[in-house]
N, C-alpha and C positions, 0 to 999 in steps of 0.2 A: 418724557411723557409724564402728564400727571396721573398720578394715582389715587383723587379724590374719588372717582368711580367704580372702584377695586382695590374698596379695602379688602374684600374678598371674596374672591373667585372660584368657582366649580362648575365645570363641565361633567352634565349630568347624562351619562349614556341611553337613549330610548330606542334603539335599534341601526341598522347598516344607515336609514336612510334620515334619521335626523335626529338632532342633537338640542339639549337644551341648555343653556347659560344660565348659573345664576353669579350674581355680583350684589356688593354688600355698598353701604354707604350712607355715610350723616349729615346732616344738616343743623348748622347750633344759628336761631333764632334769637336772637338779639333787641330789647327795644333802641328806636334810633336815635331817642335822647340822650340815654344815659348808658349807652354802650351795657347795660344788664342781663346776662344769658335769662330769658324766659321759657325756654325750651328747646329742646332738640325733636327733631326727625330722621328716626332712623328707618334706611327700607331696603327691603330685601328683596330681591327683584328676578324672576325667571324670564329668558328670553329663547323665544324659538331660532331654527336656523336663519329666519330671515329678518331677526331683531325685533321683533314686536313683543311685546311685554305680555305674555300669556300668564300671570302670576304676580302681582305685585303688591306687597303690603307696607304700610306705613306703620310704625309705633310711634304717636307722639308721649315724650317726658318733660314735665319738668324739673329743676333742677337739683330735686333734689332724687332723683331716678324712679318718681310715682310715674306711672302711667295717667296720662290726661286723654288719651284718644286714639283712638284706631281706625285705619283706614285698607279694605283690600281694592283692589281694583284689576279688571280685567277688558285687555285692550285686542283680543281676540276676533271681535266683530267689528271696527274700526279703529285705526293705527293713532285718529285724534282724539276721541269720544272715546271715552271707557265705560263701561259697565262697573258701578263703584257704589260702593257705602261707607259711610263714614260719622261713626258711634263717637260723642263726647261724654267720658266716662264720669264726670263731674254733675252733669246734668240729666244723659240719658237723651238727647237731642242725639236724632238722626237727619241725616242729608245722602240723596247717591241718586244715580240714572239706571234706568232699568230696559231691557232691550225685551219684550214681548211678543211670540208669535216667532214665526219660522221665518226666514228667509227672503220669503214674499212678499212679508208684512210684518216688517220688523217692528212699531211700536217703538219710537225710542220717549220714555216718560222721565222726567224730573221727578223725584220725592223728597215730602220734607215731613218732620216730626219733631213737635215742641216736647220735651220729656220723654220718659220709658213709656206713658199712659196717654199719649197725645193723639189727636186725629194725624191717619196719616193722608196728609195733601198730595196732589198728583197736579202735574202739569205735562200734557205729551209737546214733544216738539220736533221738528224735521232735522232732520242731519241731511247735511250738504256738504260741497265738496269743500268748502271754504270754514267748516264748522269746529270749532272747539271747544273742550270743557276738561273743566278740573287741569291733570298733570295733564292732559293731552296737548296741550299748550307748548309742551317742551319739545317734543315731535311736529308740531306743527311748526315752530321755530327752526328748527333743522329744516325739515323739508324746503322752505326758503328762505333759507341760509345765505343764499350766492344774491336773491334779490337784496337782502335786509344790506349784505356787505357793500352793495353796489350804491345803497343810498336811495332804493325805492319805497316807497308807502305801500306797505302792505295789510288788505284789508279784511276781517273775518269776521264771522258769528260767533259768540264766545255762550255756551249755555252755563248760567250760576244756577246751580241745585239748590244752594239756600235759601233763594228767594225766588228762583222757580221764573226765573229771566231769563229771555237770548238777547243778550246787546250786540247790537254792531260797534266792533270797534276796529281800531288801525293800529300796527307798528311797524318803526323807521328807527335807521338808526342812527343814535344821538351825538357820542362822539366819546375815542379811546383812553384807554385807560392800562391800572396794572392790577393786578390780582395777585397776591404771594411776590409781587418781584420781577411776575410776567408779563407780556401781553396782551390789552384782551378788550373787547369790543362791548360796549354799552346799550343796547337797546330799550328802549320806549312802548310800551301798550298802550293805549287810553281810548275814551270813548270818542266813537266818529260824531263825535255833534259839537260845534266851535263852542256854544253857549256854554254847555256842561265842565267841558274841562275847565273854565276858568274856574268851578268849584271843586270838582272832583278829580285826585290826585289820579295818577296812572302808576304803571309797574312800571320797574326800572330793570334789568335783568343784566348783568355781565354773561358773557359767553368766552369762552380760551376759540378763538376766532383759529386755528388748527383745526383741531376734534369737535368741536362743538359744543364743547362738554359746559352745563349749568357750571357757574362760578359763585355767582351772588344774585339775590332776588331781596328787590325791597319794595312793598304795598301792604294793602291790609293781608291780614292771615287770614286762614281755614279757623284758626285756633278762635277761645273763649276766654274773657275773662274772669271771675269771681264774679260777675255780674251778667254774666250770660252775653258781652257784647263781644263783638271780634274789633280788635286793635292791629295797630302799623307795627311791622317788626322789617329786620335785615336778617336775612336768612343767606349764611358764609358754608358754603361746601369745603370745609379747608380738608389737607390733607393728611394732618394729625391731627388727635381730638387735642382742646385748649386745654388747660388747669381748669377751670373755670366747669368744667363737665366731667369732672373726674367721678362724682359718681355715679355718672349715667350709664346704663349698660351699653354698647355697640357692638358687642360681637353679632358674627353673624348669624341669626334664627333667636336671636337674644331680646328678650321680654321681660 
């Protein structure tokens, strides 16, 4: 069993009738030319008795262990869509989805924010059953898990809070591979329109075809550069931290 998932573990007691998980875990970001660690993401993650992510935060670092950005997110009102903000510490740029109203009228909005003093923009949009955003993407992967393995197209809404877009897009999957030595299956995301793709690069995602578990993800990032743009990185879940991050913090609740 891998243990990139649980570097660390606690079962957090909330009474006879349910129970919460939390588990620890990093991400070392990589640019794809020059095999350069650009950052790591570390997250710290609560989960209810039925695995939904009631609590989850991101610390992005770079490598020399500054803090570059933070993300919470909370997957409480949909298992694909989060409710999420995500502050770039360098700039003061916010991004995140917002769920509005009770129950009956949920309101789900897109936000975005150029600097700490920026107008904040607002784009509302519908969640369905076929919708994702942000990490919800990794749960929606699972959930068809046994299509993707079988070799079918599968097709979703994907909402980007940066720019305040729902695309349609499709993933299949591409074809195997190893991860650490293992096992492990490759999938594809990209946009449903033939035109586009011939410009626009898609996600590539490894999965341990077992557990399900994220392995490796390589497209543009969340992240920024020194110039306020977001670049391509390969993002490796291994399961020791490398040399190369020795002084990033990962423990777990570690900032």
């Amino acid at each position: 069993m891998r243990h990139l998932w649980a570097l660390a573990a606690l079962t957090l007691a909330t009474g006879a009738s349910a129970q919460l998980e939390r588990e620890c875990f990093t991400g070392y970001a990589y640019h794809p030319d020059n095999g350069e660690l650009v950052y790591t993401e570390h997250h710290d993650r609560v989960r209810d008795a039925q695995g939904r992510a009631t609590d989850w935060r991101i610390t992005y670092r770079g490598p020399d262990g500054e803090v570059i950005a933070d993300k919470t997110m909370d997957f409480s009102h949909n298992r694909f869509v989060p409710v999420f903000t995500l502050v770039h510490e360098r700039t003061g740029d916010m991004e995140g989805i917002r769920r509005d109203g009770g129950d009956g009228n949920p309101g789900w909005r897109m936000v975005e924010r150029d600097g700490p003093d920026g107008e904040r923009l607002t784009e509302p949009f519908e969640v369905t059953a076929d919708t994702a955003a942000d990490s919800g993407f990794h749960p929606f992967v699972k959930a068809h898990f046994a299509r993707l393995m079988a070799g079918d197209t599968v097709r979703f809404r994907f909402a980007v809070a940066g720019s305040r877009q729902v695309l349609d897009m499709r993933a299949r999957r591409v074809d195997d591979t190893e991860f650490e030595g293992e096992p492990a299956a490759r999938f594809r995301a990209e946009l449903d329109m033939f035109l586009i793709n011939w410009f626009v690069d898609g996600l590539v995602l490894t999965y341990d075809p077992d557990d399900k578990r994220l392995l490796e993800y390589r497209g543009i990032s969340n992240m920024q550069n020194a110039e306020g743009e977001r670049f391509p990185v390969r993002v490796s879940y291994y399961r020791e931290k490398p040399p190369e991050a020795d002084a990033v913090t990962t423990a777990c609740g570690g900032r």
